[in-house]
N, C-alpha and C positions, 0 to 999 in steps of 0.2 A: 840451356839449363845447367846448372851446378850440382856434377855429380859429387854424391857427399859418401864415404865411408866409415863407420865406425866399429872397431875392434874394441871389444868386450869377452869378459870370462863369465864366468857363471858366479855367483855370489858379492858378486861388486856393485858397493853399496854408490860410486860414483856413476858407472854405469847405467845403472838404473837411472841416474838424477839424470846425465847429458841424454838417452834417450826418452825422457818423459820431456824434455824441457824439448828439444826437437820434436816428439808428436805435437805438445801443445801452440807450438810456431807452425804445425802442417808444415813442416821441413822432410820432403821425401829424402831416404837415408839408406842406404845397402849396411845389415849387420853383417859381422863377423865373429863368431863368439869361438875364440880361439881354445876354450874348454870344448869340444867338439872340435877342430878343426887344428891338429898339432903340426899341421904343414905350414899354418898361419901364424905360430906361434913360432915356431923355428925360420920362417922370411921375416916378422918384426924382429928378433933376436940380430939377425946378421944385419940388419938395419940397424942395430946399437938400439935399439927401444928395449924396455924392461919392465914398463906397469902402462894398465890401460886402463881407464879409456883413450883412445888416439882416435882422434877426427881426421879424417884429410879429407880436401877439397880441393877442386881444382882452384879456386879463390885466392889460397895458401899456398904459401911455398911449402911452410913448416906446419905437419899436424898441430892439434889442439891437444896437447896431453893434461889428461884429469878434469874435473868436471872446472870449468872453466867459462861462466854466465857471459862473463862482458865480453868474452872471443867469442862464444857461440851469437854474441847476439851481433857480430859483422857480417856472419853467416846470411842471419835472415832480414836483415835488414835490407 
């Protein structure tokens, strides 16, 4: 199975879209919502990442950064 992560804040209007768009594929997914979680927000940082959403999968080398249909849909394809 394809473990999938996605880093989110709180009020991200993209966010919202790449997790709506994964429940309605029934793509199980582990959240991160780096508003709640500044440990998480300081590992993407030193990872050079700077805005979310960031998908990673083991499928990908390179997360999916920002809401991003035709990459998520390699995902569940």
């Amino acid at each position: 199975m394809n473990k999938i992560v996605v880093y989110t804040r709180n009020g991200c209007m993209q966010c919202r879209m790449t997790k709506r768009y994964l429940d309605e594929h029934h793509v199980d997914f582990k959240e991160i919502n780096i508003s709640e979680s500044p440990a998480s927000a300081d590992y993407l940082r030193e990872k050079g990442f700077s805005s979310v959403p960031l998908v990673f999968s083991e499928k990908s080398e390179q997360p999916i950064a920002g809401f991003r249909p035709a990459e998520l849909e390699k995902l569940v394809g």
